[in-house]
DRENLUMMAR-870251 format. One record per residue: residue number from 1; residue in one letter; x, y, z of N, C-alpha, C, CB in turn. Coordinates in steps of 0.02 Angstrom, whole numbers. Glycine has a CB too. Example, Ala and Ser with C-alpha at 12.3 -4.5 7.8 and 13.67 -1.06 7.14 Angstrom:
BEGIN
<r zavo="1" zado="A" n_east="660" n_north="-284" n_up="390" ca_east="615" ca_north="-225" ca_up="390" c_east="660" c_north="-165" c_up="390" cb_east="565" cb_north="-224" cb_up="452"/>
<r zavo="2" zado="S" n_east="642" n_north="-112" n_up="354" ca_east="684" ca_north="-53" ca_up="357" c_east="645" c_north="2" c_up="394" cb_east="704" cb_north="-30" cb_up="286"/>
***
This chain:
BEGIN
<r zavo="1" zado="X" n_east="-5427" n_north="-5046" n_up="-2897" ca_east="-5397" ca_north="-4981" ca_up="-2891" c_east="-5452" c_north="-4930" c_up="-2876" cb_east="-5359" cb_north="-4963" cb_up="-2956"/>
<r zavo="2" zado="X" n_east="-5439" n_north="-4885" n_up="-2833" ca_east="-5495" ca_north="-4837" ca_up="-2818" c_east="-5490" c_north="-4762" c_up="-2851" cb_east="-5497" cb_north="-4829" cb_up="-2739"/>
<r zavo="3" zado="X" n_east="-5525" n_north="-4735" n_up="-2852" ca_east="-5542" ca_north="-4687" ca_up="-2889" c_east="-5531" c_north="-4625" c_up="-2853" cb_east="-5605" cb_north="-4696" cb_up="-2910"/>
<r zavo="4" zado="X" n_east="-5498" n_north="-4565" n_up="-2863" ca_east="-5475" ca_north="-4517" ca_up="-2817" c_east="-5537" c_north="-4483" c_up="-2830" cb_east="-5403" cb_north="-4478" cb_up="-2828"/>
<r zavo="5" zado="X" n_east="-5594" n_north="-4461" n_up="-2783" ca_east="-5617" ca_north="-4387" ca_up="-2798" c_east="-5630" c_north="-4331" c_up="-2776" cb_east="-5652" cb_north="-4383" cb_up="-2814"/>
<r zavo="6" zado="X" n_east="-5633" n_north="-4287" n_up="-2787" ca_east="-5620" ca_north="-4219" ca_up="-2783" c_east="-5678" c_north="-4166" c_up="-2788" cb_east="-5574" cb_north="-4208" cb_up="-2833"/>
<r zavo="7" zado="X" n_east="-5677" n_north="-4129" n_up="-2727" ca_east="-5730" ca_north="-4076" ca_up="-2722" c_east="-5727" c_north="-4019" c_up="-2740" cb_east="-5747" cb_north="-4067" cb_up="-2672"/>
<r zavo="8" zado="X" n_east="-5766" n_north="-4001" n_up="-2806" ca_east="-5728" ca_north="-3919" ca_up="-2846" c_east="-5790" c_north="-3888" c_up="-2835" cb_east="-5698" cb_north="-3913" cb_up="-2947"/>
<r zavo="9" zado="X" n_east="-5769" n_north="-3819" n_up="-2803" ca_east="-5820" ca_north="-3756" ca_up="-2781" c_east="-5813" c_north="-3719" c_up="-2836" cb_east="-5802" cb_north="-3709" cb_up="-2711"/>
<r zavo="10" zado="X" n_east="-5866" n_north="-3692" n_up="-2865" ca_east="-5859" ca_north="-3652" ca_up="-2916" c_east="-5902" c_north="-3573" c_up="-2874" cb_east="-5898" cb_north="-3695" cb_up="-2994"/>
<r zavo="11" zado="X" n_east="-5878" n_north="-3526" n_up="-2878" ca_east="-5898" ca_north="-3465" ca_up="-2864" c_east="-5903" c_north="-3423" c_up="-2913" cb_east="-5866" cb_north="-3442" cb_up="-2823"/>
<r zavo="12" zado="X" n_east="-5958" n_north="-3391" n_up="-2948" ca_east="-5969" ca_north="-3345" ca_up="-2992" c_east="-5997" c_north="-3299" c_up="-2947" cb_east="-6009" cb_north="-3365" cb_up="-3051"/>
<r zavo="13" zado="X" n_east="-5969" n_north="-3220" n_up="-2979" ca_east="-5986" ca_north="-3182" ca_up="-2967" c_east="-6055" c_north="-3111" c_up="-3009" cb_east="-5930" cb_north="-3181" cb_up="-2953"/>
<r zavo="14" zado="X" n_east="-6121" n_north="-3124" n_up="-2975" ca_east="-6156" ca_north="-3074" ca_up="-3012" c_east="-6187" c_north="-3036" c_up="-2971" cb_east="-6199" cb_north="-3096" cb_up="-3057"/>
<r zavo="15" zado="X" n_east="-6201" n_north="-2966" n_up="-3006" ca_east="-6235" ca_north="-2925" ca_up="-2961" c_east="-6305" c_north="-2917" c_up="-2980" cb_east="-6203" cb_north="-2863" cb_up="-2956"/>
<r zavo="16" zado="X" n_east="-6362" n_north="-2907" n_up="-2936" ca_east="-6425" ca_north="-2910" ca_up="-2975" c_east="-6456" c_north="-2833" c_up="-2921" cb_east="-6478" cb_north="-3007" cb_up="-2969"/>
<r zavo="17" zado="X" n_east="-6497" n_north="-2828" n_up="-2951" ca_east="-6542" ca_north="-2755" ca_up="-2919" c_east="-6618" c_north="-2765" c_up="-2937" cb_east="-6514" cb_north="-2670" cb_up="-2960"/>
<r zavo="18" zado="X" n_east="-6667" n_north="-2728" n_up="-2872" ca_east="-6722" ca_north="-2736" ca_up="-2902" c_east="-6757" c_north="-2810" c_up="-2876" cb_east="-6707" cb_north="-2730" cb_up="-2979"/>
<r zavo="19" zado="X" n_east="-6735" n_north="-2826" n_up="-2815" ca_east="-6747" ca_north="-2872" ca_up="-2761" c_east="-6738" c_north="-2869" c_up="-2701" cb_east="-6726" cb_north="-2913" cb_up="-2767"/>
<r zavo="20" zado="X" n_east="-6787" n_north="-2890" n_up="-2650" ca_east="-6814" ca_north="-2875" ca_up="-2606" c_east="-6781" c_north="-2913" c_up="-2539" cb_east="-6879" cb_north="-2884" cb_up="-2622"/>
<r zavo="21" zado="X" n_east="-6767" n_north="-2984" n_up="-2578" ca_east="-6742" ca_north="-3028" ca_up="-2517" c_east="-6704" c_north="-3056" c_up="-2536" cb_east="-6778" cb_north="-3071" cb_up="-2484"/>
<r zavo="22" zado="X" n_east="-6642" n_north="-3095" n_up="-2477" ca_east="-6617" ca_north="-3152" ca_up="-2494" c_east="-6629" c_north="-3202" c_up="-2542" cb_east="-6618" cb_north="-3174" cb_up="-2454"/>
<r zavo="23" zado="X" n_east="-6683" n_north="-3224" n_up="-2531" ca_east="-6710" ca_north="-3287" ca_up="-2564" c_east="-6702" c_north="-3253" c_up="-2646" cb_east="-6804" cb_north="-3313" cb_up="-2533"/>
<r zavo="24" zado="X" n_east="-6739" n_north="-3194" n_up="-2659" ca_east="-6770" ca_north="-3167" ca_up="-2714" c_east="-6682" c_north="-3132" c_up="-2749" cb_east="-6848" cb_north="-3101" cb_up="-2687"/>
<r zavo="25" zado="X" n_east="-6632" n_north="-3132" n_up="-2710" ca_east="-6577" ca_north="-3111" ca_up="-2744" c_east="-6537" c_north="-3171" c_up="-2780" cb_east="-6535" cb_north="-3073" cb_up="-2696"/>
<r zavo="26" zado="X" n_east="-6523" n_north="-3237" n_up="-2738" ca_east="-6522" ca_north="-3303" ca_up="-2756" c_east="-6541" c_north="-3310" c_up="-2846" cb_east="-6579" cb_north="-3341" cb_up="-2703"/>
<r zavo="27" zado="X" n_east="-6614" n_north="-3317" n_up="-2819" ca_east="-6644" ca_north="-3335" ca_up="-2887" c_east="-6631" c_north="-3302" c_up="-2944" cb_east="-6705" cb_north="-3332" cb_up="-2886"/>
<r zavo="28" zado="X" n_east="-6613" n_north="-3229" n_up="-2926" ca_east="-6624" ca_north="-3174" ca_up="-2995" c_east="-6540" c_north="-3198" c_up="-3023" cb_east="-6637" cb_north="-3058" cb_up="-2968"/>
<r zavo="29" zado="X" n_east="-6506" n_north="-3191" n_up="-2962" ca_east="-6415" ca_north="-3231" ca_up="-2987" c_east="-6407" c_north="-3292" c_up="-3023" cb_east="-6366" cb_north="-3255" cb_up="-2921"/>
<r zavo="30" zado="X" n_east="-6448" n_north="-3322" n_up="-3009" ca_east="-6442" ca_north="-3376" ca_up="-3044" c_east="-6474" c_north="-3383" c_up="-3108" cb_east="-6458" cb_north="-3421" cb_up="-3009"/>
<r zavo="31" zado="X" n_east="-6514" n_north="-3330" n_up="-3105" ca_east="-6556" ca_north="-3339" ca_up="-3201" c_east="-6511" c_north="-3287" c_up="-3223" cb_east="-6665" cb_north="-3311" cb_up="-3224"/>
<r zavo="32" zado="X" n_east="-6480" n_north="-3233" n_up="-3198" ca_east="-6414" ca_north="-3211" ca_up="-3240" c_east="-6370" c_north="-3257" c_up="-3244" cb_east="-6377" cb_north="-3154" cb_up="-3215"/>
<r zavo="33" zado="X" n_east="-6348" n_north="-3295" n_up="-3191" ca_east="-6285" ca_north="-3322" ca_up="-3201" c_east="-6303" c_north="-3383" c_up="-3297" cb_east="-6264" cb_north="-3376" cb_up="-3107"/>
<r zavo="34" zado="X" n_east="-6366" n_north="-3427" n_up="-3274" ca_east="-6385" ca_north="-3454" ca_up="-3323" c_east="-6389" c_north="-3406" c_up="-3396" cb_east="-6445" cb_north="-3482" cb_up="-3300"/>
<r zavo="35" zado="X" n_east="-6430" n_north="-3367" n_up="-3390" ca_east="-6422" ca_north="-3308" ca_up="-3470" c_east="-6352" c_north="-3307" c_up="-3492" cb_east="-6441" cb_north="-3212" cb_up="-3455"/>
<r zavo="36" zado="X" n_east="-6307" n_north="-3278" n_up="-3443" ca_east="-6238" ca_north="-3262" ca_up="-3465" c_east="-6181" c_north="-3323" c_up="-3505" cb_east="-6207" cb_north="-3237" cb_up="-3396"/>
<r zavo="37" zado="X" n_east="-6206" n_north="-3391" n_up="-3461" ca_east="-6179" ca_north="-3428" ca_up="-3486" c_east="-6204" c_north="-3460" c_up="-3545" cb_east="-6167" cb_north="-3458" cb_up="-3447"/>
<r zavo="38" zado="X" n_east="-6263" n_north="-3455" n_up="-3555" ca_east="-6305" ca_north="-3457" ca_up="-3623" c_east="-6276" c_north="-3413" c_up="-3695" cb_east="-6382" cb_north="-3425" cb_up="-3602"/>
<r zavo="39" zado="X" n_east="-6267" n_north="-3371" n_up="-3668" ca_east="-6241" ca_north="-3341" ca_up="-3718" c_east="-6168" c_north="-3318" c_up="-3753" cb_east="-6266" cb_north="-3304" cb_up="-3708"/>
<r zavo="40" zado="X" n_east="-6127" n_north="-3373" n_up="-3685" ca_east="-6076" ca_north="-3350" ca_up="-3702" c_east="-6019" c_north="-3308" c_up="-3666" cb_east="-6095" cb_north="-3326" cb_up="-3741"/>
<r zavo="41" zado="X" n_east="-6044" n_north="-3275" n_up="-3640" ca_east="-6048" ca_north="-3200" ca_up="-3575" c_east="-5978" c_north="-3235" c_up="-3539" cb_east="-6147" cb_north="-3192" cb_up="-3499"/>
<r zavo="42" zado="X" n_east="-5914" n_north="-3206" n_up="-3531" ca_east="-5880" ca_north="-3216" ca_up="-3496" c_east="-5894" c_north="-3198" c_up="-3418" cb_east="-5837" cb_north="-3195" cb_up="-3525"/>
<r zavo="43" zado="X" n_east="-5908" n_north="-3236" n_up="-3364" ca_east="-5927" ca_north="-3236" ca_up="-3311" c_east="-5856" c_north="-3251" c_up="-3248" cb_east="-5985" cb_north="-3285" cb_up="-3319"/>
<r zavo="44" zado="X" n_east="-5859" n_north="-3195" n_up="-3197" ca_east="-5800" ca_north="-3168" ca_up="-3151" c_east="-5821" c_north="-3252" c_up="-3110" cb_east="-5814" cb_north="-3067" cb_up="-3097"/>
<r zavo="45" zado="X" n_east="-5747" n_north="-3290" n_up="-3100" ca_east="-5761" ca_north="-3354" ca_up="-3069" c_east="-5729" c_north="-3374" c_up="-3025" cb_east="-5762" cb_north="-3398" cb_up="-3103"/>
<r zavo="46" zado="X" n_east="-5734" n_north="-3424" n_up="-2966" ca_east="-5658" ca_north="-3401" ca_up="-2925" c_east="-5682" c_north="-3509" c_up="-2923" cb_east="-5655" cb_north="-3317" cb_up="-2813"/>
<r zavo="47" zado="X" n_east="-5624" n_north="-3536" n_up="-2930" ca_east="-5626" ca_north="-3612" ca_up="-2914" c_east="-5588" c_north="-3620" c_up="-2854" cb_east="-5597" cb_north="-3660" cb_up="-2972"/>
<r zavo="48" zado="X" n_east="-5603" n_north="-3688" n_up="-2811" ca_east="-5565" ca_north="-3712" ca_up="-2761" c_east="-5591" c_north="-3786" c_up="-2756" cb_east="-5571" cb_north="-3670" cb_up="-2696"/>
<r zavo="49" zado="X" n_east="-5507" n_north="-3821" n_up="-2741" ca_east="-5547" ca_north="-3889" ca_up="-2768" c_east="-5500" c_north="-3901" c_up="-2677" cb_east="-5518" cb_north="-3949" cb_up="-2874"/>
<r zavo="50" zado="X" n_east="-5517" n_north="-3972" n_up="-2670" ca_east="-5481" ca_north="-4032" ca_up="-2629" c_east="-5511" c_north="-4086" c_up="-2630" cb_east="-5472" cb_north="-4022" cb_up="-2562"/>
<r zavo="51" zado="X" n_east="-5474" n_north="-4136" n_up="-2625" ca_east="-5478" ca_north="-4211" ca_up="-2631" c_east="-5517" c_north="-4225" c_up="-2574" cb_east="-5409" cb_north="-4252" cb_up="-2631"/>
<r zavo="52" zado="X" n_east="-5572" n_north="-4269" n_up="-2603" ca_east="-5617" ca_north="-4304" ca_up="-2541" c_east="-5580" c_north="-4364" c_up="-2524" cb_east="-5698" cb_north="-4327" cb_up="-2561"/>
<r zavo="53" zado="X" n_east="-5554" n_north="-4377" n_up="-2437" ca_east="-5540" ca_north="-4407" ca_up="-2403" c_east="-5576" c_north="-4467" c_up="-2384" cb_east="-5529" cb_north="-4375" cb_up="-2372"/>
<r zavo="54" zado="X" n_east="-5635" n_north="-4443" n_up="-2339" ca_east="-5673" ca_north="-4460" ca_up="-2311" c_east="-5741" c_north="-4446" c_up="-2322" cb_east="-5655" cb_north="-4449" cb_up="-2270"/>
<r zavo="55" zado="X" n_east="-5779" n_north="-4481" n_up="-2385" ca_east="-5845" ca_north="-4420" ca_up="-2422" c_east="-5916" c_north="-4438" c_up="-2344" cb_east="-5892" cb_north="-4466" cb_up="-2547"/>
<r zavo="56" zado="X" n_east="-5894" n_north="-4479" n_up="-2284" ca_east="-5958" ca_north="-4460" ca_up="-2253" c_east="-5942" c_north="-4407" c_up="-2208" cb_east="-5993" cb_north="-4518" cb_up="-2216"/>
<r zavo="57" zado="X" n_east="-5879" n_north="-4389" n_up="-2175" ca_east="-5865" ca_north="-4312" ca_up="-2172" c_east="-5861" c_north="-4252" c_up="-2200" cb_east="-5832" cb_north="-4305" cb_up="-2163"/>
<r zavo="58" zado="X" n_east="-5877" n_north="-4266" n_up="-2271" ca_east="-5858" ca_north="-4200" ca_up="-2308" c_east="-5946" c_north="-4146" c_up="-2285" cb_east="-5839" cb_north="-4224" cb_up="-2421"/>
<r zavo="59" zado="X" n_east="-5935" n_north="-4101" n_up="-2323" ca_east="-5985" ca_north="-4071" ca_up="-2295" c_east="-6039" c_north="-4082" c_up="-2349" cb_east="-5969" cb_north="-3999" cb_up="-2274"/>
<r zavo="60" zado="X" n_east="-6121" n_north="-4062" n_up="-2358" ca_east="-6163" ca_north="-4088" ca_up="-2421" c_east="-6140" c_north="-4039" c_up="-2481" cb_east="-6253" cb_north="-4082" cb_up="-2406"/>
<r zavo="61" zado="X" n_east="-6133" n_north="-4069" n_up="-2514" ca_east="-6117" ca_north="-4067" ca_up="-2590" c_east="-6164" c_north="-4027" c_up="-2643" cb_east="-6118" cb_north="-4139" cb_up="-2612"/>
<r zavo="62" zado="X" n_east="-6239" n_north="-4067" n_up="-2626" ca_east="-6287" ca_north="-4019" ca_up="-2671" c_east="-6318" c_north="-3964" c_up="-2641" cb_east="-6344" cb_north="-4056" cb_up="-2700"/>
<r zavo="63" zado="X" n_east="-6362" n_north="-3910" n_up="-2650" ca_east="-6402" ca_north="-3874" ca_up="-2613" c_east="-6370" c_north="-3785" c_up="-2629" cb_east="-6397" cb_north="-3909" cb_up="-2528"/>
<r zavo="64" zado="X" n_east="-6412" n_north="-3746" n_up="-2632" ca_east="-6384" ca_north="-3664" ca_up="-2635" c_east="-6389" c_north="-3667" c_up="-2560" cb_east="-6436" cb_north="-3593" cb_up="-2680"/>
<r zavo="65" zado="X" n_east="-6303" n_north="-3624" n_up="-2557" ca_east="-6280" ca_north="-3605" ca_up="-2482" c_east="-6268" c_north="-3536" c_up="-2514" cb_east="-6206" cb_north="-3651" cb_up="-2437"/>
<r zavo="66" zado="X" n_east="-6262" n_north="-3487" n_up="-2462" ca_east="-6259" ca_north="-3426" ca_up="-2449" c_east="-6239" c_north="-3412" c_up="-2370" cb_east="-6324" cb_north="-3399" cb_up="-2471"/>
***
C-alpha cells in the first residue's frame, strides 16, 4: 500500500526594520519568526497544502524562497 504525501506551505507573516537588504531582511524574519515561536507569540500564518502526485515534478521542497 502506498503512502499519500502531501506538500504543506506554511507562510508566516513578520515585519522587521533596521535592514539593509534582502538577504539581511530574510534572516532578521526568521530569528523573529524563531523568538516568537519560542515564546509562545501567536504568529499571523497562512497554510496551503496539495497532494504530491508526481514528487520528481514537484517543485524543491527545502531552501528560503522569496
Amino acid at each position: 500500500m502506498e503512502t499519500t504525501q502531501w506538500l504543506v506551505t506554511l507562510t508566516f507573516r513578520v515585519t522587521v526594520g533596521g535592514v539593509r537588504s534582502k538577504d539581511d531582511s530574510v534572516a532578521a524574519g526568521l530569528e523573529q519568526l524563531k523568538q516568537s515561536l519560542n515564546s509562545g507569540e501567536d504568529v499571523p500564518m497562512e497554510a496551503t497544502v496539495r497532494r504530491i502526485t508526481n514528487i520528481v515534478e514537484e517543485e524543491p521542497i527545502f531552501g528560503v524562497r522569496w
